[in-house]
C-alpha positions as CSV (number, residue, x, y, z in Angstrom):
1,X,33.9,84.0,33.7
2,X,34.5,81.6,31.4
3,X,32.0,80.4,28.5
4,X,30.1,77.2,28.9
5,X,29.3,74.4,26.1
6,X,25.7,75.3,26.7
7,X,26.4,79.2,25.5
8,X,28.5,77.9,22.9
9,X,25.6,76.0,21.3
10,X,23.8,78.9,21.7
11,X,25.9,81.0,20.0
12,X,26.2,78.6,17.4
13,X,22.4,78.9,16.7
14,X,22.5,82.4,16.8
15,X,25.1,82.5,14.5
16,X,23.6,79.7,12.1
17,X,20.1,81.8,12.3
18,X,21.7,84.7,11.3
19,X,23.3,82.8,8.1
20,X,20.1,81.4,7.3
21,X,18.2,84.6,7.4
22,X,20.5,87.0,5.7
23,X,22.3,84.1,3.5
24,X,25.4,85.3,3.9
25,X,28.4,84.7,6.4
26,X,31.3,87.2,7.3
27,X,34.6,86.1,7.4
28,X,34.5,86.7,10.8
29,X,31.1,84.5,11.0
30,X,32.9,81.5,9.9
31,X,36.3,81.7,11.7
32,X,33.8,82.3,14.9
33,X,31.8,79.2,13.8
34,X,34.9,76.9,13.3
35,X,36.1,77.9,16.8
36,X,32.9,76.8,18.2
37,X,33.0,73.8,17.0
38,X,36.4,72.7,17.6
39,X,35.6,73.7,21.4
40,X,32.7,71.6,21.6
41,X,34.0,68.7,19.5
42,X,36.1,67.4,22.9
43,X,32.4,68.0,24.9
44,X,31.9,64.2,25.8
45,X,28.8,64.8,27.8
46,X,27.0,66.4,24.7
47,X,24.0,63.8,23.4
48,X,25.4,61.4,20.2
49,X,22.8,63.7,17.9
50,X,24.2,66.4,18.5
51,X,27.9,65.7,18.6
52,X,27.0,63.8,15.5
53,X,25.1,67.3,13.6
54,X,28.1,69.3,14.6
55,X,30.0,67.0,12.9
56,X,28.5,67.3,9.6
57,X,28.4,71.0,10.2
58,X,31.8,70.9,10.4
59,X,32.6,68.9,7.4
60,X,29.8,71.0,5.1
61,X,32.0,74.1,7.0
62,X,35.5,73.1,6.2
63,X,34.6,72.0,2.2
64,X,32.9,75.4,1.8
65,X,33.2,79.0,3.2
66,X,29.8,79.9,1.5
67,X,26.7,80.5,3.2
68,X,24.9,76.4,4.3
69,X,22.0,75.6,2.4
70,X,19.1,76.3,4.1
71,X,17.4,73.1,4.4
72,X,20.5,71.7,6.2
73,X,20.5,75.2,8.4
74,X,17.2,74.2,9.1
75,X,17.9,70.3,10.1
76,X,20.6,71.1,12.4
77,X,18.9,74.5,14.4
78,X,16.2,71.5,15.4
79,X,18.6,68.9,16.1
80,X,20.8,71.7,18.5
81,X,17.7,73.0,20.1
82,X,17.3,69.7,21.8
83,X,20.3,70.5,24.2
């Protein structure tokens, strides 16, 4: 059964919550969060806000491998729980 966009974001959460909480991302946490967002980067249907915060996620993710601040953690968990 194949994963929807909807579990993706979920995931994505869960995976940014963890960050957040523990600061600190595995190796494995970030290649699992760059896959997610490539996936739903061709999701058309997704709102503009949130298509737009996985954007920036993406661009704060691809400059640095270090844990997100947590302000911006913080920012983007609100603007994804709208989905």
């Amino acid at each position: 059964m194949p994963i929807t966009n909807k579990d993706k974001l979920h995931l994505l959460k869960d995976l940014l919550e963890n960050q957040s909480a523990e600061n600190y991302m595995t190796t494995d946490e970030a290649e699992q969060i760059e896959r997610l967002l490539s996936s739903l980067a061709t999701d058309a249907s997704l709102q503009p806000e949130i298509q737009q915060t996985l954007n920036h996620i993406h661009e704060k993710h691809e400059l640095n491998h270090e844990p997100f601040q947590q302000q911006d953690v913080e920012q983007w968990l609100n603007v994804l729980s709208i989905e």
